[in-house]
C-alpha positions in Angstrom: 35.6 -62.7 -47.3 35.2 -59.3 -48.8 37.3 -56.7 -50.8 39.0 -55.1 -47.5 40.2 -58.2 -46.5 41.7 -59.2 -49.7 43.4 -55.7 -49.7 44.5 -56.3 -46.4 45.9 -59.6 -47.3 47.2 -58.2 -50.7 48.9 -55.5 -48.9 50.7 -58.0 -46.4 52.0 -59.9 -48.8 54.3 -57.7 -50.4 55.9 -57.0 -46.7 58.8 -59.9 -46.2 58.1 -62.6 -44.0 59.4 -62.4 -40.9 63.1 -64.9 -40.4 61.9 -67.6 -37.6 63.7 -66.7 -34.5 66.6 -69.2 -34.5 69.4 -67.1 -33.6 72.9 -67.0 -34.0 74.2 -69.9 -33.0 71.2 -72.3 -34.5 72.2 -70.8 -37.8 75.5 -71.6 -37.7 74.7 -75.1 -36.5 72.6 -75.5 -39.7 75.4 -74.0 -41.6 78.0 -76.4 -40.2 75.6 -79.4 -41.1 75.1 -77.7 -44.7 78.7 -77.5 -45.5 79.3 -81.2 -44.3 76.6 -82.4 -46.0 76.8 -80.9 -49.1 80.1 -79.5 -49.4 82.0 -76.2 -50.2 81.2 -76.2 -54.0 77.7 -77.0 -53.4 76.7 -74.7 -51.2 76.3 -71.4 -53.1 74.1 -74.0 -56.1 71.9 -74.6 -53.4 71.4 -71.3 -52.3 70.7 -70.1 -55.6 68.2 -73.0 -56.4 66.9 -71.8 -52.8 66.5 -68.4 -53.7 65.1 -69.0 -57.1 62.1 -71.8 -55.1 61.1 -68.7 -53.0 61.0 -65.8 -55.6 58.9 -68.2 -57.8 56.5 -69.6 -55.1 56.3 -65.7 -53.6 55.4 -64.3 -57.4 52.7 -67.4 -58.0 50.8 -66.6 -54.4 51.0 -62.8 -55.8 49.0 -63.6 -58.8 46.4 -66.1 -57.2 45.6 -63.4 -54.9 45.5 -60.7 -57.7 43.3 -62.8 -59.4 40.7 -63.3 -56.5 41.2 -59.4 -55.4 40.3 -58.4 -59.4 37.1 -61.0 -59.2 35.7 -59.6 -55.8 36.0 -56.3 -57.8 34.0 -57.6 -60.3 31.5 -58.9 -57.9 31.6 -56.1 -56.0 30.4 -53.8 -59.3 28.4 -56.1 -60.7 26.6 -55.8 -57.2 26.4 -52.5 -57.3 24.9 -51.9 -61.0 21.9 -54.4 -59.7 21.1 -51.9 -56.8 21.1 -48.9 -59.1 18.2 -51.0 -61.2 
């Protein structure tokens, strides 16, 4: 894998994921099944919690690929500087 890729990668990431195409009346199926389940009261908890999962999990995969991007740089100089000797 080189540094383009990772760039590449990097780049896609901050782009938001693409909502599976479930449509209109799957979602309010699940919604229906949501509210029976858990409950009026419940419900906007849950979607917090929800919301709070995803921005943590999107900000960790972020950093991992941060990391690896800002090694490959270092690679990639440290590559370099041996060619000039």
């Amino acid at each position: 894998m080189n540094f383009r890729h990772l760039t590449y990668i990097e780049n896609n990431l901050e782009e938001e994921l693409p909502m599976p195409n479930i449509g209109v009346p799957g979602l309010i199926i699940i919604l229906i099944i949501a509210l029976i389940v858990f409950g009026p009261s419940k419900l906007p908890q849950l979607g917090k919690a929800a919301g709070q999962t995803l921005k943590e999990f999107r900000n960790s995969t972020k950093e991992i690929v941060d990391e690896v991007a800002d090694e490959f740089k270092l690679d990639d100089k440290e590559a370099d500087s041996k060619k000039k000797i």
